[in-house]
Residue frames as a rotation matrix with the C-alpha (Angstrom) as fourth column:
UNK 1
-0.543 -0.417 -0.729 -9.03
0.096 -0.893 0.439 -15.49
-0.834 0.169 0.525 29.97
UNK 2
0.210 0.481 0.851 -10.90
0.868 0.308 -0.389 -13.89
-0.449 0.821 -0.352 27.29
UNK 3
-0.971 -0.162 -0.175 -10.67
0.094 -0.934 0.344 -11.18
-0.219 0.317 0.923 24.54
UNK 4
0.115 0.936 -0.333 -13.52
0.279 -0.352 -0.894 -8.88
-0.953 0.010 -0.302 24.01
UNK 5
0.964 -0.102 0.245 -12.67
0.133 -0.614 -0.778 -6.78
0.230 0.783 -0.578 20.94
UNK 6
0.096 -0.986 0.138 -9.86
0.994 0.102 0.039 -5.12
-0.053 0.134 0.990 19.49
UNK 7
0.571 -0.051 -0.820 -8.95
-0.090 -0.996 -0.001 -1.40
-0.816 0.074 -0.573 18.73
UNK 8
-0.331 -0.687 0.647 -7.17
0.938 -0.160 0.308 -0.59
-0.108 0.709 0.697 15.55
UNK 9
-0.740 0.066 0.669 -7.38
0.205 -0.926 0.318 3.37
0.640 0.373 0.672 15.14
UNK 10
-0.816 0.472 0.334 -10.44
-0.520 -0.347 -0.781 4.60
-0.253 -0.811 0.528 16.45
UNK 11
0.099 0.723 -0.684 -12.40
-0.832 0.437 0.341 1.58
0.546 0.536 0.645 15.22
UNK 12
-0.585 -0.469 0.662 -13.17
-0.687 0.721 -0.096 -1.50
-0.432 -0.511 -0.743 17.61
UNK 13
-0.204 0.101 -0.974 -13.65
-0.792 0.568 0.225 -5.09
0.575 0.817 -0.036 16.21
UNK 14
0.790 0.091 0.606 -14.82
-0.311 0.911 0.269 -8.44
-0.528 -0.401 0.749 17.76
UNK 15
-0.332 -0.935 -0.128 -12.26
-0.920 0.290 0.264 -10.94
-0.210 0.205 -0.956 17.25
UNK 16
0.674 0.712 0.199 -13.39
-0.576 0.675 -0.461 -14.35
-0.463 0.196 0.865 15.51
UNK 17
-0.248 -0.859 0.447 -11.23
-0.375 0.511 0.774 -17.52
-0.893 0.025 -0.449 14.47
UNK 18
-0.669 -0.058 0.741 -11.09
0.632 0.480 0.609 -17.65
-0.391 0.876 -0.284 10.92
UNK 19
0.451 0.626 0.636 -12.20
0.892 -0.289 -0.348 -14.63
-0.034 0.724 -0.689 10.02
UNK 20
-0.244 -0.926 -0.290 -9.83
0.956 -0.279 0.087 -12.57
-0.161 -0.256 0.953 9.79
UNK 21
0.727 0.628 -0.278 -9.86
0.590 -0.778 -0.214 -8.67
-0.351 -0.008 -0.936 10.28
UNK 22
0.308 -0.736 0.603 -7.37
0.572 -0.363 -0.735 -6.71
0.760 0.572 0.309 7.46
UNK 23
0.918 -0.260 -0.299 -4.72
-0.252 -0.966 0.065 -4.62
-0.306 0.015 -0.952 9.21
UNK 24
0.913 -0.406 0.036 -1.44
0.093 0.121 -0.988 -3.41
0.397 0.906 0.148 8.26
UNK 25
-0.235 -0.972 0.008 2.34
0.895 -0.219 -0.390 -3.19
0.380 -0.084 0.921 9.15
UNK 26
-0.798 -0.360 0.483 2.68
0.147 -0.894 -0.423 -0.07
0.584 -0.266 0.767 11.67
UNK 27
0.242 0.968 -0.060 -1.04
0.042 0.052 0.998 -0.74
0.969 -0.244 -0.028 12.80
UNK 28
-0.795 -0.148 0.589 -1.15
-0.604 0.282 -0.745 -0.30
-0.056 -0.948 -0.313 16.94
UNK 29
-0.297 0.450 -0.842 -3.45
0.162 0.893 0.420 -3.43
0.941 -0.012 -0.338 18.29
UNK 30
-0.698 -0.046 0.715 -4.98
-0.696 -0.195 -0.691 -2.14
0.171 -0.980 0.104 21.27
UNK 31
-0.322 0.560 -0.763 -6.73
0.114 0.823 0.556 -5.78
0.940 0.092 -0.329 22.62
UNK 32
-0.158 0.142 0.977 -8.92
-0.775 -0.631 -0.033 -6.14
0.612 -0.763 0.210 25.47
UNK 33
-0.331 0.050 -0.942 -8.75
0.161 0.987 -0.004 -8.86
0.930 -0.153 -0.335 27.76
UNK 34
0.272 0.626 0.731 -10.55
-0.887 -0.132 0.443 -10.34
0.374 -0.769 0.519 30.87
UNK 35
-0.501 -0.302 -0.811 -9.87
0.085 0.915 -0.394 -12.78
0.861 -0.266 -0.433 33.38
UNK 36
0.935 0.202 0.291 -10.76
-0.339 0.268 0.902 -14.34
0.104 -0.942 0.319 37.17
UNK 37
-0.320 -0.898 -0.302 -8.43
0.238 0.232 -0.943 -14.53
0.917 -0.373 0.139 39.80
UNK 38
0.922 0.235 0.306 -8.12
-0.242 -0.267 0.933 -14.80
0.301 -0.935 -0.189 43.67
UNK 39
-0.055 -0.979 0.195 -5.20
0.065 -0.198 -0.978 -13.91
0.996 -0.041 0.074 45.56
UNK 40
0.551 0.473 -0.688 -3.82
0.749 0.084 0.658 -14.02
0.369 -0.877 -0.308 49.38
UNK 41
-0.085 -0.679 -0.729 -1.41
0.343 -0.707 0.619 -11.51
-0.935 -0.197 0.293 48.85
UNK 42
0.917 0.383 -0.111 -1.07
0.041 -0.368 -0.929 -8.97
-0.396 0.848 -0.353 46.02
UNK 43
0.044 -0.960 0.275 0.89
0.165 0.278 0.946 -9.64
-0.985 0.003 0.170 43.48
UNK 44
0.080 -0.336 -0.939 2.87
-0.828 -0.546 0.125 -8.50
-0.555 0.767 -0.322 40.16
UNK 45
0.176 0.152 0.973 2.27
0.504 0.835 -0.221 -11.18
-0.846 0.529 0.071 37.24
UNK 46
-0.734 -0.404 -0.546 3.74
-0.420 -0.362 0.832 -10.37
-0.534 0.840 0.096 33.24
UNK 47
0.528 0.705 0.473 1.18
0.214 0.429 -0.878 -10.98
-0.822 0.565 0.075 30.47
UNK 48
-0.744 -0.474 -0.470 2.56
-0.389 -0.265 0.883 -10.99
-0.543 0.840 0.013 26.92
UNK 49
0.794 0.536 -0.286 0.22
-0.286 -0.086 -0.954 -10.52
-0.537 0.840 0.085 23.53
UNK 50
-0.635 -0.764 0.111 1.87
0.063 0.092 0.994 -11.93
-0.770 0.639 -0.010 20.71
UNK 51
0.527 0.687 -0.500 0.51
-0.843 0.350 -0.408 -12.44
-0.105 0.637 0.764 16.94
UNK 52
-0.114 -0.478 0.871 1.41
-0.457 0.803 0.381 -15.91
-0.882 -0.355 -0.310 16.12
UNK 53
0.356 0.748 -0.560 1.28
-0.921 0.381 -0.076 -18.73
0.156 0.543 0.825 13.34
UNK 54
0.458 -0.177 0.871 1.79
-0.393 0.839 0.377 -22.63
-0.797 -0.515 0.315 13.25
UNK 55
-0.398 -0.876 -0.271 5.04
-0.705 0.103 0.702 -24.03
-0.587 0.470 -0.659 11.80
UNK 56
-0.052 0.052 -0.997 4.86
-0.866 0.496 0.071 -27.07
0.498 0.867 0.020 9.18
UNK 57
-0.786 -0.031 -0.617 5.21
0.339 0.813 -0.473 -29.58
0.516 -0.581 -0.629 12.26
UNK 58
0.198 0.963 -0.185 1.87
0.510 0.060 0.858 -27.69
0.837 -0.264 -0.479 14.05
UNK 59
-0.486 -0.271 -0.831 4.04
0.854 -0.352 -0.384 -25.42
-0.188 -0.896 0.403 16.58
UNK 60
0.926 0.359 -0.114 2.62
0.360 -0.933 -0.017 -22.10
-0.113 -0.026 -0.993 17.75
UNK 61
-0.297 -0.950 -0.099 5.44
0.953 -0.289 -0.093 -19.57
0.060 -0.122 0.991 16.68
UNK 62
0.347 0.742 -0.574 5.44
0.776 -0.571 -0.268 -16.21
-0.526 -0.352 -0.774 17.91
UNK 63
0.373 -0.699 0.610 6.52
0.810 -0.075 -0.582 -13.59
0.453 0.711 0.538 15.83
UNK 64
-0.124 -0.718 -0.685 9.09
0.939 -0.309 0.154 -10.87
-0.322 -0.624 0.712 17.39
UNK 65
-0.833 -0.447 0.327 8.02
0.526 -0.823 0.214 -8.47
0.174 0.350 0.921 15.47
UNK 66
-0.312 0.594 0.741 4.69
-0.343 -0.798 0.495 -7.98
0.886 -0.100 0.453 16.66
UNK 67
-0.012 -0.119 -0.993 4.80
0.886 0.458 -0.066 -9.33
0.463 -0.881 0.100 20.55
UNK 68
0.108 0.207 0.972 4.23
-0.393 -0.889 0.233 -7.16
0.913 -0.408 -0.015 23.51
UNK 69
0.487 0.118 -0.865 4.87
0.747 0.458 0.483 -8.15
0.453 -0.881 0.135 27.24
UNK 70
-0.088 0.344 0.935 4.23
-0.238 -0.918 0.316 -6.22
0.967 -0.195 0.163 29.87
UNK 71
-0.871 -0.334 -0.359 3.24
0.132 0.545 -0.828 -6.35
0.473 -0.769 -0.431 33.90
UNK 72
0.116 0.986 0.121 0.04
-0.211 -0.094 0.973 -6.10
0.971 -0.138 0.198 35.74
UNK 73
-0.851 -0.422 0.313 -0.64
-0.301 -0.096 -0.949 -5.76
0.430 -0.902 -0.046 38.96
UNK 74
0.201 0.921 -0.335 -3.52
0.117 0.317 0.941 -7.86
0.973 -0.229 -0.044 41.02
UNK 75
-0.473 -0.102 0.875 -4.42
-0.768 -0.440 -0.466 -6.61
0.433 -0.892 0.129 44.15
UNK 76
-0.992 0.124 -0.003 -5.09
0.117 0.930 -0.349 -10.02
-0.041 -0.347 -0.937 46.85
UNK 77
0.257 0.965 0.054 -9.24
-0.966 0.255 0.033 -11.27
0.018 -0.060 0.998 46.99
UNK 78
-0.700 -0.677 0.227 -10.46
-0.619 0.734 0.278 -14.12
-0.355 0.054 -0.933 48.17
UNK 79
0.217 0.969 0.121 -13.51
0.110 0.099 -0.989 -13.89
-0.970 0.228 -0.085 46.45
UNK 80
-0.204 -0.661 0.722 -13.02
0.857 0.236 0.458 -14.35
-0.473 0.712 0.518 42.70
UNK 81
0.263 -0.163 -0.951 -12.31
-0.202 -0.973 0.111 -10.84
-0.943 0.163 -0.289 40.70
UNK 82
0.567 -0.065 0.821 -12.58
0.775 0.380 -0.505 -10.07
-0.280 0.923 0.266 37.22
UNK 83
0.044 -0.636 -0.770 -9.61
0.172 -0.754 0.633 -7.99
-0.984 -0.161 0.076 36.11
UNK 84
0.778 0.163 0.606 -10.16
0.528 0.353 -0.772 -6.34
-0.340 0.921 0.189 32.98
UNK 85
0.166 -0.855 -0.492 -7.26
0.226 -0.452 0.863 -4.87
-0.960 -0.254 0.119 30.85
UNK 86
0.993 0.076 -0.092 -5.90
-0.074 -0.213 -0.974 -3.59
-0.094 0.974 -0.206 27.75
UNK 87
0.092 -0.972 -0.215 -2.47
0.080 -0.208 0.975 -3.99
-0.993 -0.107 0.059 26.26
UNK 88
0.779 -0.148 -0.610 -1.19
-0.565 -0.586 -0.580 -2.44
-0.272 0.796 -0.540 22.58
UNK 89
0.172 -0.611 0.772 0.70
0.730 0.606 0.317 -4.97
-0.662 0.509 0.550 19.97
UNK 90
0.059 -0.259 -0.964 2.35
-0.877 -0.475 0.074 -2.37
-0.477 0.841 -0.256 17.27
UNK 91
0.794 0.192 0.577 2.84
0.079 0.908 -0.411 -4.51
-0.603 0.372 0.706 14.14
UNK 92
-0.133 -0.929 -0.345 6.33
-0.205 -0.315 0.927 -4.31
-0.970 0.194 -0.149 13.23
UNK 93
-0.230 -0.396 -0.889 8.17
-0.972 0.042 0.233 -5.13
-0.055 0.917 -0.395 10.19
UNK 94
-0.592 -0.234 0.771 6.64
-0.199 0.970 0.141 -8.98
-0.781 -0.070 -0.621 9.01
UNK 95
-0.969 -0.136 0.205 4.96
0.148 0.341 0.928 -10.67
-0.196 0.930 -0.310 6.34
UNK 96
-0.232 0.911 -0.342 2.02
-0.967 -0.178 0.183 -10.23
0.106 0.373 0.922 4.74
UNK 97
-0.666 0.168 -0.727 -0.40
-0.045 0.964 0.264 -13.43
0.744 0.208 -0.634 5.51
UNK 98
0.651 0.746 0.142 -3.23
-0.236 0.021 0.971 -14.86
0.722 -0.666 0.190 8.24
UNK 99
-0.652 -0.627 0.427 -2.08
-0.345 -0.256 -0.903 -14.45
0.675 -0.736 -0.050 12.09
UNK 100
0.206 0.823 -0.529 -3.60
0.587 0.329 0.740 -15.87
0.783 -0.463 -0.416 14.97
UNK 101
-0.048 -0.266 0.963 -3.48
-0.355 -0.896 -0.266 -13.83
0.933 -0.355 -0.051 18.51
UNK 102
-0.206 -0.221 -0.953 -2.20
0.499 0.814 -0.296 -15.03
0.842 -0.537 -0.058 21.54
UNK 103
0.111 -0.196 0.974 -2.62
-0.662 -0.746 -0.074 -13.67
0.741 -0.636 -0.213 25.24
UNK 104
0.512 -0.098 -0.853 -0.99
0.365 0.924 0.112 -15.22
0.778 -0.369 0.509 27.91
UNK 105
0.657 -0.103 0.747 0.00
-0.567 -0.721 0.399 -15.54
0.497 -0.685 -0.532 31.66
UNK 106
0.188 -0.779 -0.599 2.97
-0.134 0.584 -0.801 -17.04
0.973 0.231 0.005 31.71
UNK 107
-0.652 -0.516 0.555 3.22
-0.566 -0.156 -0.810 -16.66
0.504 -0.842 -0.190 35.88
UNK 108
0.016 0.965 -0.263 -0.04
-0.359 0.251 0.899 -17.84
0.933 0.080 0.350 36.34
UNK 109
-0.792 -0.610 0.018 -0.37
-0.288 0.346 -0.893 -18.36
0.539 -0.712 -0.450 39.90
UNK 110
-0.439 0.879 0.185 -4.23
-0.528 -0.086 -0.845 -18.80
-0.727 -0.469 0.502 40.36
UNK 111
-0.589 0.521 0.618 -6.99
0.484 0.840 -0.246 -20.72
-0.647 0.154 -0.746 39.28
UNK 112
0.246 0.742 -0.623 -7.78
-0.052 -0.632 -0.773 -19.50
-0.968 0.223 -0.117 35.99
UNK 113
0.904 -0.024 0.427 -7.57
0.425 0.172 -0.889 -19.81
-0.052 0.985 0.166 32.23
UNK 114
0.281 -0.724 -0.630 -3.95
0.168 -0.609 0.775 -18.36
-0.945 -0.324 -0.049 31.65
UNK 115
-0.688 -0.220 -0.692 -4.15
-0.463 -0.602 0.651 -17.82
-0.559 0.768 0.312 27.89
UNK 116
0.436 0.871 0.228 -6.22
0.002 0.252 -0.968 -17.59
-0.900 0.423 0.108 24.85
UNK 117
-0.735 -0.529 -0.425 -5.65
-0.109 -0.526 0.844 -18.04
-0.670 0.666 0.328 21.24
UNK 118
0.084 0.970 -0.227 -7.47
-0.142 -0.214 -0.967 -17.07
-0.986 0.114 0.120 18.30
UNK 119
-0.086 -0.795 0.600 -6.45
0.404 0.523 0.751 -18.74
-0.911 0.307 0.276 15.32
UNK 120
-0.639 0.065 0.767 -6.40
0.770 0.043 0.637 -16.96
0.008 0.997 -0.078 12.04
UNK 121
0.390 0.921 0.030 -8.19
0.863 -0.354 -0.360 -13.94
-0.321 0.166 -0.932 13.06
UNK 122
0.314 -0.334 -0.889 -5.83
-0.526 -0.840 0.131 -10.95
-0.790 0.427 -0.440 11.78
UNK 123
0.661 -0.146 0.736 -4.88
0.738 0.305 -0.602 -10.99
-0.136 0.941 0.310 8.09
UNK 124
0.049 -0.703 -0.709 -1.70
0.271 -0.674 0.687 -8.54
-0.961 -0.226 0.157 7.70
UNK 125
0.861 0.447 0.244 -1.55
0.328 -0.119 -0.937 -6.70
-0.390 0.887 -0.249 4.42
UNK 126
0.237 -0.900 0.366 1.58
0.949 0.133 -0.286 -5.93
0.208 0.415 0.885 2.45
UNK 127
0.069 -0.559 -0.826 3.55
0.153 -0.813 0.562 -3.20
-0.986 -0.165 0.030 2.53
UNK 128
0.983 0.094 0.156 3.17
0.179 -0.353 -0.918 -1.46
-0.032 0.931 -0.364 -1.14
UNK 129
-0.358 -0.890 -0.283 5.95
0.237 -0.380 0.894 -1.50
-0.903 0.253 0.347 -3.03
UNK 130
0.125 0.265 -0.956 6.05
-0.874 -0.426 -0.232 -0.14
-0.469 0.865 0.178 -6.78
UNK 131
-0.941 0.041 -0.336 5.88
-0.258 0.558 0.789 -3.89
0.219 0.829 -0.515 -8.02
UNK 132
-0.451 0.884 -0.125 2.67
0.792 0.331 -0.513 -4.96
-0.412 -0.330 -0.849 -6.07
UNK 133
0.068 0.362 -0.930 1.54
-0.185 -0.911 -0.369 -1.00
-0.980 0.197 0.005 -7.63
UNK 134
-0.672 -0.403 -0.622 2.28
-0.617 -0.160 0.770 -2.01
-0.410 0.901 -0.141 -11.16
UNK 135
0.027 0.480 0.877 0.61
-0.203 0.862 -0.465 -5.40
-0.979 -0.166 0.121 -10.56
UNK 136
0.422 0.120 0.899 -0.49
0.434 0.843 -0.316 -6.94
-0.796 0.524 0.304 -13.92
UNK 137
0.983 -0.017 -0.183 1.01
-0.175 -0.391 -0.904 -4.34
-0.056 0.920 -0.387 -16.25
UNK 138
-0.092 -0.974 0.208 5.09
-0.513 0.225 0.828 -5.57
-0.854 -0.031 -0.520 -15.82
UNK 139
-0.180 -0.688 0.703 4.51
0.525 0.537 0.660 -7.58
-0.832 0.488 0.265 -18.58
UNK 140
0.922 0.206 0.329 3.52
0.388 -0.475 -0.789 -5.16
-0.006 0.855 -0.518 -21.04
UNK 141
0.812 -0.485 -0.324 6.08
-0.329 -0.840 0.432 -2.90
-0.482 -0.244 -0.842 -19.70
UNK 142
-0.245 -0.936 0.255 8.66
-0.125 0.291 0.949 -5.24
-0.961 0.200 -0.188 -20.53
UNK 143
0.369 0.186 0.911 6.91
0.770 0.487 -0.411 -6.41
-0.520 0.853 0.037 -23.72
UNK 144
0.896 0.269 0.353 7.46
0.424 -0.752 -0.505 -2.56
0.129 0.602 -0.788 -24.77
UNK 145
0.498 -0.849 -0.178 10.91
-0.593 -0.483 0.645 -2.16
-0.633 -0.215 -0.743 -23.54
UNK 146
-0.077 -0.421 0.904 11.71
0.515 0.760 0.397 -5.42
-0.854 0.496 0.158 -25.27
UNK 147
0.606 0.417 0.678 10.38
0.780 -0.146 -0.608 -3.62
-0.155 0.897 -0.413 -28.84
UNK 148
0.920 -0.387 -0.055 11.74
-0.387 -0.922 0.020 -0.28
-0.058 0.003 -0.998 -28.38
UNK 149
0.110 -0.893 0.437 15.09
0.027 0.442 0.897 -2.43
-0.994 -0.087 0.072 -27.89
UNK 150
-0.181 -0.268 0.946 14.73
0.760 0.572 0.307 -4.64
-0.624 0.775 0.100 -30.98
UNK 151
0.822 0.537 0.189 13.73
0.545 -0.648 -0.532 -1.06
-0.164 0.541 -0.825 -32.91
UNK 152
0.880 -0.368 -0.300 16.22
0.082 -0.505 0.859 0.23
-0.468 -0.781 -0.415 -31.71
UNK 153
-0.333 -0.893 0.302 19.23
-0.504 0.439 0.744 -1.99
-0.797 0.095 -0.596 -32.68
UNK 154
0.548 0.791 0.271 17.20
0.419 0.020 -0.908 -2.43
-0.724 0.611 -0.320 -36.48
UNK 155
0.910 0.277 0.310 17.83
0.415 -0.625 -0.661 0.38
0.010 0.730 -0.683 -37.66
UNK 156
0.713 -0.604 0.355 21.18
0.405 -0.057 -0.912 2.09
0.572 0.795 0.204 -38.68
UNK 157
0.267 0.206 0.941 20.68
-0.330 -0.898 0.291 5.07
0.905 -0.389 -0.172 -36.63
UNK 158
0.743 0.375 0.554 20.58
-0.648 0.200 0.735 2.70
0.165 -0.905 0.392 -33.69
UNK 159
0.921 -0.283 -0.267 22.94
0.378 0.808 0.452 0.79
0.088 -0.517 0.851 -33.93
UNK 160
-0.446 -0.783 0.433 25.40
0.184 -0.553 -0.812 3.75
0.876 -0.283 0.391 -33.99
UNK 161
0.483 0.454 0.748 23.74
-0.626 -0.418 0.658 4.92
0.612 -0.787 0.082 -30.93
UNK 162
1.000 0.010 0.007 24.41
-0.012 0.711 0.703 1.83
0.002 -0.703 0.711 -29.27
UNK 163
0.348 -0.937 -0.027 28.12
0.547 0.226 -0.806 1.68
0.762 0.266 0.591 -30.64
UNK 164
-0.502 -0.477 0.721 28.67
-0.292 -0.692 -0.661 5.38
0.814 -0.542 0.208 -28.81
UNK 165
0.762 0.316 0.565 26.70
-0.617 0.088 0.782 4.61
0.197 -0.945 0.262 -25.86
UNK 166
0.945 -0.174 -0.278 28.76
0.299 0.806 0.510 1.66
0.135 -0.565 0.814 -25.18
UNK 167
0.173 -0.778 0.605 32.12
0.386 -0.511 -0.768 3.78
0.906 0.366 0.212 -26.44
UNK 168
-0.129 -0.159 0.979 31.44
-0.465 -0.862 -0.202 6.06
0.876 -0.481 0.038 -23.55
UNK 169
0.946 0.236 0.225 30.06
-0.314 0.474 0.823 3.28
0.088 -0.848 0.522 -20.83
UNK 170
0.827 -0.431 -0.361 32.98
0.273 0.869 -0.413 0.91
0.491 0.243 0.836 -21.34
UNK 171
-0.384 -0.906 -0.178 35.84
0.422 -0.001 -0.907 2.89
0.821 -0.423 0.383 -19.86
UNK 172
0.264 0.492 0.830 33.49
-0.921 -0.128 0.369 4.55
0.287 -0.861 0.419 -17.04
UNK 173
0.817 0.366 -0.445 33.01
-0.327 0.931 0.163 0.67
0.474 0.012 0.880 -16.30
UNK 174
0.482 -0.791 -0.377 36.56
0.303 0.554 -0.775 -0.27
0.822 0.259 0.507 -16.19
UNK 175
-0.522 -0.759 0.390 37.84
-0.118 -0.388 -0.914 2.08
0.845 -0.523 0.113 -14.23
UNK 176
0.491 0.834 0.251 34.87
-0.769 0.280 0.574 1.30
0.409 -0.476 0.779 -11.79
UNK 177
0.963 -0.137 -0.231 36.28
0.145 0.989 0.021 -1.93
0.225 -0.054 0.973 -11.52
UNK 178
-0.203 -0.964 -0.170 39.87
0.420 0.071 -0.905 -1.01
0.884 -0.255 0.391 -10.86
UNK 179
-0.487 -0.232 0.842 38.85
-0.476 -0.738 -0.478 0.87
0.733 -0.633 0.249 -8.07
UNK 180
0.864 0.398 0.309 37.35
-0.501 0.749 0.434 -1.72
-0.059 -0.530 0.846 -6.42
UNK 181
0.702 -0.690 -0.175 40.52
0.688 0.721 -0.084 -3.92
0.184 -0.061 0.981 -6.88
């Protein structure tokens, strides 16, 4: 079995181990694959695409969130036949990090490679959130909430503020809390 290339959008990629090609969470994976087979009857075989990585003991784990498995049909020859195909990994909800890509024929009933993997060739990019968006400026931010604080609770002015602020939080609070209990 081999892959040719991927799809991602309307862009196709070779696939290479250890080099990894950036996509992202929600991406569709449309992979192409080839094989040889001969058959004396025709017959219905499942292939499943997975991304994968290896555990801390060296297993292959697949991950559930971006896995795909699927059927295929091979019509009998007893001359050998290359059957080429495509099948479409969505990339769910998973971590950001390097992925290898599995394809496999788990029925395998012929004389023929029944799976490939490519270690380390997809590289999955985060999902943006508004800390990874902030990135090196959090600590200022805090450095400048921290000041504005200590300015704050200085000065006269402020520390009445703070008295009534808390005046008015404190029984909000409470009763908060009874209502839960």
């Amino acid at each position: 079995m081999q892959v040719s290339n991927v799809q991602v959008g309307n862009f196709i990629y070779p696939l290479v181990a250890e080099q990894p090609l950036l996509i992202a969470v929600g991406d569709t994976l449309k992979v192409n694959y080839s094989f040889k087979y001969s058959l004396t009857k025709n017959t219905s075989i499942r292939i499943w695409a997975s991304l994968y990585v290896y555990n801390a003991l060296g297993q292959l784990n697949r991950l559930g969130g971006a896995q795909t498995k699927k059927t295929i049909d091979l019509t009998a020859t007893t001359v050998p036949m290359l059957y080429n195909g495509e099948i479409d990994i969505v990339v769910g909800n998973i971590s950001a990090g390097k992925f290898g890509l599995l394809l496999e024929l788990p029925d395998y009933p012929f004389d023929a490679d029944h799976e490939v993997h490519i270690d380390n060739c997809l590289e999955i990019t985060a999902i943006p959130n508004i800390w990874s968006m902030l990135g090196d400026l959090i600590p200022l931010i805090i450095m400048m909430l921290a000041m504005n604080l200590i300015t704050t609770l200085t000065t006269p002015e402020g520390r009445e503020k703070v008295k009534e602020t808390v005046k008015e939080v404190v029984p909000i609070v409470i009763s908060g809390v009874k209502a839960i209990v």
